[in-house]
Backbone as JSON, one array per atom type, in Angstrom:
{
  "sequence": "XXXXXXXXXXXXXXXXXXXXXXXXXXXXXXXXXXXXXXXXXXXXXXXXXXXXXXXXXXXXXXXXXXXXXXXXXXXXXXXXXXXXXXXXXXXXXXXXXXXXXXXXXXXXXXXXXXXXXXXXXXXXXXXXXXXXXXXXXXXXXXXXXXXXXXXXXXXXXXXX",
  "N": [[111.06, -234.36, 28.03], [108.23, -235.64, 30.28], [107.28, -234.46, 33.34], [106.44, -236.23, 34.91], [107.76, -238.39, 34.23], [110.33, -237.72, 35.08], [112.68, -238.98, 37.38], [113.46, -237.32, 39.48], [110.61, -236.42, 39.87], [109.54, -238.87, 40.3], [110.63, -239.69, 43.19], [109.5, -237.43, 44.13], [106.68, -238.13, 44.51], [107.43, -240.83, 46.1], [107.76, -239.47, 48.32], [106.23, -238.19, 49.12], [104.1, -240.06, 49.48], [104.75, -241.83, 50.88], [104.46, -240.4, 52.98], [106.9, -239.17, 54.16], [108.9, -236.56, 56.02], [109.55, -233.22, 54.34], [110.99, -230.77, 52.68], [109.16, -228.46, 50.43], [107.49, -229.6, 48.37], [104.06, -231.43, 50.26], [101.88, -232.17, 48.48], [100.75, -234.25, 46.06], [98.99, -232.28, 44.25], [100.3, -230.11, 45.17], [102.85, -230.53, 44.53], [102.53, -231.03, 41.21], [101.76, -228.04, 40.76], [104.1, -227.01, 41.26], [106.07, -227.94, 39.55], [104.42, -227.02, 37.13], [104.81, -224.38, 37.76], [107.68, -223.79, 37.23], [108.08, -224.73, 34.36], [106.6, -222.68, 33.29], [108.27, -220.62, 33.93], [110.94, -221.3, 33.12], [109.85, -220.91, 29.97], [109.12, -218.3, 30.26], [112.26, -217.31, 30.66], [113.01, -218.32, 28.67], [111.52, -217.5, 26.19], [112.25, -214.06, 26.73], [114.43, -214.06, 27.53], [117.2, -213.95, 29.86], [116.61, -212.28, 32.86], [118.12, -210.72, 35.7], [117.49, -210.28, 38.95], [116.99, -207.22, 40.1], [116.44, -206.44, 37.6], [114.31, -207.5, 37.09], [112.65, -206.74, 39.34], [112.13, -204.01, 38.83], [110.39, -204.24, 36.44], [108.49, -205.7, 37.08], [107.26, -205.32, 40.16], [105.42, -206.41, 41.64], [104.93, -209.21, 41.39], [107.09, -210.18, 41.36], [107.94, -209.32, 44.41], [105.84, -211.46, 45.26], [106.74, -213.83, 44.3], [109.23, -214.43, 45.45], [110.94, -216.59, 47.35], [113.09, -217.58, 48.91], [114.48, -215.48, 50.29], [114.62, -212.71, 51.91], [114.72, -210.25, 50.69], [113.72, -209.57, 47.1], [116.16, -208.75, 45.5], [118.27, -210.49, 46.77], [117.74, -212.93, 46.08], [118.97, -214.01, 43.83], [120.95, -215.84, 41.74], [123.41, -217.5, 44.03], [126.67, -217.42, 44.91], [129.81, -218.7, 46.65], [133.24, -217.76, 47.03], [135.7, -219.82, 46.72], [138.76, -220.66, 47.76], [140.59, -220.87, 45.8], [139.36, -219.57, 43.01], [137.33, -220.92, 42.85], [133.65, -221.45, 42.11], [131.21, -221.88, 44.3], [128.06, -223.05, 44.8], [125.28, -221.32, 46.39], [122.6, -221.22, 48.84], [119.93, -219.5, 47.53], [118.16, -219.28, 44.02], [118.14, -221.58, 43.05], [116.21, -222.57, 41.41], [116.23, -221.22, 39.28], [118.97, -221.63, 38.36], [119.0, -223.92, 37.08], [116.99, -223.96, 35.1], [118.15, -222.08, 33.78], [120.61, -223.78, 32.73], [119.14, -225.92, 31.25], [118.47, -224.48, 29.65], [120.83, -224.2, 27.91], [122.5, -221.51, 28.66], [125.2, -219.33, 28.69], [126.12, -217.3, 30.61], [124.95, -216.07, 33.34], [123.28, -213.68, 35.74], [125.02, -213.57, 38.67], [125.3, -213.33, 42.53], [127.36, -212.84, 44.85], [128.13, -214.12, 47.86], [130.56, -214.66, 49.71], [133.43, -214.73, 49.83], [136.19, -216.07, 49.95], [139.66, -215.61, 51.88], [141.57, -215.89, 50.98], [141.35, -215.76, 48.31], [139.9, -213.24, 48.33], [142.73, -211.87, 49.19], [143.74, -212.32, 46.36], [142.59, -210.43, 44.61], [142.74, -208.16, 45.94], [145.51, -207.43, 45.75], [145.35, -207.38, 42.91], [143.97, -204.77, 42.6], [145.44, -203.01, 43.85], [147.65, -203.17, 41.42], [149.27, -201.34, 38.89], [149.78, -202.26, 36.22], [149.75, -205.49, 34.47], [152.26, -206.99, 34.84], [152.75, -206.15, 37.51], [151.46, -207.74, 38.89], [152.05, -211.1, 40.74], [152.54, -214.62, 39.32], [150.98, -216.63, 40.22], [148.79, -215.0, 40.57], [148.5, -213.57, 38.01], [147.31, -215.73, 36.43], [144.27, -215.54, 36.59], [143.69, -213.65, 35.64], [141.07, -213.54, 33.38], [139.2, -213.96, 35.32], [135.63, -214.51, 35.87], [135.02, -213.26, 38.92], [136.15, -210.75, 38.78], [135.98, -209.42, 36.52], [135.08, -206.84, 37.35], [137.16, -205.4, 38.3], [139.42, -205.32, 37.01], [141.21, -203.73, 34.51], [139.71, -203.1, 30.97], [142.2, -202.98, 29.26], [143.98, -204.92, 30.12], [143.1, -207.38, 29.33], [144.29, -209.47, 27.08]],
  "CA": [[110.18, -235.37, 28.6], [107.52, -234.88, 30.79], [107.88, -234.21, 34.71], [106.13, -237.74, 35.45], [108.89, -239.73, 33.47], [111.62, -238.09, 35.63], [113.44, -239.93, 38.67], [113.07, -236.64, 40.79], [109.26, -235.99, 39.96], [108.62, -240.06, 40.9], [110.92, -239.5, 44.47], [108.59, -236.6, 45.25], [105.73, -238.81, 44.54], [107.37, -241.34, 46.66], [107.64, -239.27, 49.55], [104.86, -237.74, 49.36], [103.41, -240.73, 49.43], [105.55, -242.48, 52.31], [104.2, -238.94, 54.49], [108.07, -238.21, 54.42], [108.85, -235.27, 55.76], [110.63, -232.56, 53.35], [111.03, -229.47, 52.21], [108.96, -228.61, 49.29], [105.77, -229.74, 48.25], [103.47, -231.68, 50.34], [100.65, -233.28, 48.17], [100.51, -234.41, 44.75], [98.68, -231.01, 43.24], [101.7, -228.65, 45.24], [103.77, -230.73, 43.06], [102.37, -230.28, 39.99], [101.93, -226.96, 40.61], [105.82, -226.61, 41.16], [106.36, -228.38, 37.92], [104.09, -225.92, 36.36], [105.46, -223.18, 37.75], [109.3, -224.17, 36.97], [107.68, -224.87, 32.98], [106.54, -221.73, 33.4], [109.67, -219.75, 34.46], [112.04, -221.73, 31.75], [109.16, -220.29, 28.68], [109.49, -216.92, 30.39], [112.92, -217.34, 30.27], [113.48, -218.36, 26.59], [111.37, -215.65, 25.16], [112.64, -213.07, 27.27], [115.84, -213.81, 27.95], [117.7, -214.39, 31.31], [116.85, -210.91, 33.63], [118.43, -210.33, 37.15], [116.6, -209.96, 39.82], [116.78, -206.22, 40.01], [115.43, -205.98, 36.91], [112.4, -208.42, 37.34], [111.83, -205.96, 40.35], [112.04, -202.88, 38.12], [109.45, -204.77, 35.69], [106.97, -206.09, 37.63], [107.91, -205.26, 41.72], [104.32, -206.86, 42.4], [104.96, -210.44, 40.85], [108.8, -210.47, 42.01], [108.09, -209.81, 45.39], [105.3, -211.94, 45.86], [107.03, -215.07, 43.88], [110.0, -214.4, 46.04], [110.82, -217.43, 47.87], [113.95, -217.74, 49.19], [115.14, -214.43, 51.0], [113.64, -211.22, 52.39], [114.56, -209.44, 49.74], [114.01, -209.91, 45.95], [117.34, -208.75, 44.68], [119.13, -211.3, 47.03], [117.4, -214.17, 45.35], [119.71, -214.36, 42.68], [121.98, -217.5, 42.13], [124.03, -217.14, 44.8], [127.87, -218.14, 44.96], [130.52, -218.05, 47.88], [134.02, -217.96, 45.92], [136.65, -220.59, 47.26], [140.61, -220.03, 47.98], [141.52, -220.5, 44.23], [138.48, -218.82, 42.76], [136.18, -222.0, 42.43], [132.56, -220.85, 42.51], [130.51, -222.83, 44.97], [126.9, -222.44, 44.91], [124.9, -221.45, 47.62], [121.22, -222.07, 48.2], [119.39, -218.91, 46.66], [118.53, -219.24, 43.04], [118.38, -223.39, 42.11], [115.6, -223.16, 39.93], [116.82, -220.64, 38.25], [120.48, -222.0, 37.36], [118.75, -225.36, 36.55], [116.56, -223.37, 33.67], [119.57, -221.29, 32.59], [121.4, -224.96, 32.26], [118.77, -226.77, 30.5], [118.24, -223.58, 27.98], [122.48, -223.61, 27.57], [122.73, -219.93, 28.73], [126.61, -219.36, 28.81], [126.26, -217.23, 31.57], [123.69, -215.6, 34.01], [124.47, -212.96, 36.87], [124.95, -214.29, 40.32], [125.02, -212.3, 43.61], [128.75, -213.16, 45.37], [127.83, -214.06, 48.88], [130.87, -214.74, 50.59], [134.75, -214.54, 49.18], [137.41, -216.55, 50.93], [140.15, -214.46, 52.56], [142.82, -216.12, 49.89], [140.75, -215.36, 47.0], [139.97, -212.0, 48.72], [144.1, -211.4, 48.65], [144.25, -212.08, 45.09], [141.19, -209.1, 44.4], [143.69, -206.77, 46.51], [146.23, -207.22, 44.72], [145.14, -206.65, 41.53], [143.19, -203.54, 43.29], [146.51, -202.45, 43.6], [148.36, -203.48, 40.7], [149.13, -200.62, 38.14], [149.83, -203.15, 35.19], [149.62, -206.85, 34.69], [153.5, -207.14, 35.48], [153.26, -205.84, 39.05], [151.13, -208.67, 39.6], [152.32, -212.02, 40.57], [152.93, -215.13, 38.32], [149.69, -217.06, 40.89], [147.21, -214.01, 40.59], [147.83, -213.52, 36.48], [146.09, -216.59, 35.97], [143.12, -215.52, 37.01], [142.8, -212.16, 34.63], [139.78, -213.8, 33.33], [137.95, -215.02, 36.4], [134.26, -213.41, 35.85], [134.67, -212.27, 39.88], [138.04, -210.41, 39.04], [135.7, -208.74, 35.72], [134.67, -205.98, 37.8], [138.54, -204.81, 39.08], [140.22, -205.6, 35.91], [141.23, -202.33, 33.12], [139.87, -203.99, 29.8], [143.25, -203.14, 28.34], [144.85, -205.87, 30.88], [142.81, -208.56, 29.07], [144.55, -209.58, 25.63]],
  "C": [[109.26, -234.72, 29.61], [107.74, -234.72, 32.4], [107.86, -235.45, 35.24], [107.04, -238.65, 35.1], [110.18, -239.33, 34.34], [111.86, -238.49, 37.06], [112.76, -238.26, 39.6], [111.48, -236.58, 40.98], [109.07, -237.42, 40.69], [109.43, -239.97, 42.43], [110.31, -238.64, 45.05], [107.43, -237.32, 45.62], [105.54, -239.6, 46.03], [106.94, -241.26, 48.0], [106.64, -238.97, 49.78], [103.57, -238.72, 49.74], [103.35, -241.91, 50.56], [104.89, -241.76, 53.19], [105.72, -238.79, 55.01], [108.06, -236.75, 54.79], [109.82, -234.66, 54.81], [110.24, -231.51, 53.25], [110.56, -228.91, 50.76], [107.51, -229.38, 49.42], [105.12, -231.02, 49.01], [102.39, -232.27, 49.92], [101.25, -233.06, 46.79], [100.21, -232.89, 43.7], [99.88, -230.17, 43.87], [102.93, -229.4, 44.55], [103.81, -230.69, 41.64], [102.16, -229.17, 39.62], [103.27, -226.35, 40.43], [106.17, -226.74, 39.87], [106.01, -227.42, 36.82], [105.05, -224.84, 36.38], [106.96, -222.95, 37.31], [108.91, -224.18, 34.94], [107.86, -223.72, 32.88], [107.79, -220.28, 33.34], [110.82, -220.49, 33.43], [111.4, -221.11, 30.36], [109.64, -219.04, 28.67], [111.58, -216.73, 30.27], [113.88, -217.25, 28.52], [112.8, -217.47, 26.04], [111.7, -214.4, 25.57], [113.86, -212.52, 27.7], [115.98, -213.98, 29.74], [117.77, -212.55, 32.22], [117.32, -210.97, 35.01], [117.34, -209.68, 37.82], [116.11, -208.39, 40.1], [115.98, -205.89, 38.46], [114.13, -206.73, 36.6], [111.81, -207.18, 38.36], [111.33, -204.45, 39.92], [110.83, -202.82, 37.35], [108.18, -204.97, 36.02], [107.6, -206.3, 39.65], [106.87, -206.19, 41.82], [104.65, -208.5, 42.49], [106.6, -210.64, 41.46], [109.11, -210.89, 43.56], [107.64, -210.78, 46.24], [105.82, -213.67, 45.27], [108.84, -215.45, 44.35], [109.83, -215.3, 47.35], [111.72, -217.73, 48.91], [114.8, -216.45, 50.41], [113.91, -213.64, 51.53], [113.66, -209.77, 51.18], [114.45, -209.74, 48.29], [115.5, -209.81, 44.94], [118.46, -209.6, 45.57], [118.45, -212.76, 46.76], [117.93, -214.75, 44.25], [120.46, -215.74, 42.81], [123.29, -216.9, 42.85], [125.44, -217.99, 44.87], [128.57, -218.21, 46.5], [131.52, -218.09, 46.39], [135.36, -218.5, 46.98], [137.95, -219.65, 47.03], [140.97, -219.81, 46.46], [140.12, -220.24, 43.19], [137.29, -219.55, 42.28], [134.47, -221.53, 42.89], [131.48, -222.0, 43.32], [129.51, -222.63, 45.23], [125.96, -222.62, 46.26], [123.17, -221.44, 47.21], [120.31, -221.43, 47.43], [119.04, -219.39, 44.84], [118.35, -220.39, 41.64], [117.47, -223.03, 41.04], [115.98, -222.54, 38.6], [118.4, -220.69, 37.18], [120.04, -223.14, 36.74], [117.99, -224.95, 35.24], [117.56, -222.96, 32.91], [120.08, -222.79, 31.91], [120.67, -225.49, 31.27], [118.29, -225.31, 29.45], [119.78, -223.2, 27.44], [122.81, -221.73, 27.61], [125.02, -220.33, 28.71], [126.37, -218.3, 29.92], [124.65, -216.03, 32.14], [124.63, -214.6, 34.98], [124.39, -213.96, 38.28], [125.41, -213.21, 41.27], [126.31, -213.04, 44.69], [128.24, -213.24, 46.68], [129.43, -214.1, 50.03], [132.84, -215.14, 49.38], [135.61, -215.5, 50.28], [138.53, -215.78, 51.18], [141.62, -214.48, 51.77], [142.79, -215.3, 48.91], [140.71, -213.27, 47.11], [141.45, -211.01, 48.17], [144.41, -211.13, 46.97], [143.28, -210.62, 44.49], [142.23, -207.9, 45.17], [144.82, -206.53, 45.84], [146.49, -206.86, 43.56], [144.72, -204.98, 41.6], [144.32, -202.25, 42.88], [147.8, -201.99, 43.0], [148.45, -202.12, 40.03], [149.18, -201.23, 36.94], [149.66, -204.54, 35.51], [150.79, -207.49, 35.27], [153.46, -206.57, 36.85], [152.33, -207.0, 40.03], [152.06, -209.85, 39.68], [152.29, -213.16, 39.91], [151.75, -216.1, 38.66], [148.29, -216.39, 40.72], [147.38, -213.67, 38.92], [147.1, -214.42, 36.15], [144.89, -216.54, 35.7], [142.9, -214.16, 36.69], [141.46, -212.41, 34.48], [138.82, -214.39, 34.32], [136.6, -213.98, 36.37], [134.06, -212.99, 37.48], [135.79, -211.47, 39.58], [136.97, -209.02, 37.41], [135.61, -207.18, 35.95], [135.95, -204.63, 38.33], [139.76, -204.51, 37.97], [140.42, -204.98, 34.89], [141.22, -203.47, 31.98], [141.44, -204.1, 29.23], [144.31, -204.5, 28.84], [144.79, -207.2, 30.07], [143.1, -208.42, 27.62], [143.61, -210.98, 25.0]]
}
């Protein structure tokens, strides 16, 4: 559908139109420019595939850093997580438009940039750290062989 038919595009309208303040576009054309630009960035997406921020910056540094919105740096603009006590991923603010494209093009997964671990979750990552097999772990931290933050710590042969 088109941007005008949905509920969020007519609440920007509204405000915009109230003189709400907010965060985000200001008049009518910096909202259809957003719209564009979000069109824009879901096309580049689907014919190109889903790239991480490091390699957008590898590609084109000029266009990365200057459509860099969110941080100071381009490679911490990624979709950003923290990761709760039992390894629930909770998203932080870096990143939205970009998980909201991945979603509406069904990516199965994208990278994300781990901002902040909980000190539980942390434990279970040490543990394994230190595991030599899957049996020297505990019967709480096997669960969580497959957790895509745990991918990085984990000897393929562990995962059957």
């Amino acid at each position: 559908m088109s941007w005008e038919e949905t509920a969020l595009y007519e609440e920007h309208v509204r405000r915009i139109s109230d003189g709400d303040p907010q965060r985000g576009p200001q008049t009518i054309e910096e909202l259809e420019k957003e719209c564009s630009d979000l069109d824009d960035l879901l096309a580049t997406i689907e014919a190109e595939g889903y790239k991480s921020q490091r390699q957008l910056l590898q590609e084109r540094p000029t266009d990365t850093r200057t459509s860099n919105n969110d941080t100071f740096h381009p490679v911490l603009n990624e979709v950003a997580v923290n990761i709760g006590r039992n390894g629930e991923l909770i998203k932080r603010g870096s990143g939205t438009h970009r998980l909201a494209v991945a979603r509406a093009l069904s990516l199965e997964a994208i990278p994300v940039l781990v901002r902040t671990r909980h000190a539980n979750w942390q434990a279970i990552r040490d543990e394994i750290r230190a595991a030599g097999t899957p049996t020297d772990l505990g019967p709480q931290t096997r669960q969580y062989l497959t957790h895509p933050d745990l991918a990085d710590i984990i000897p393929d042969q562990w995962i059957q």
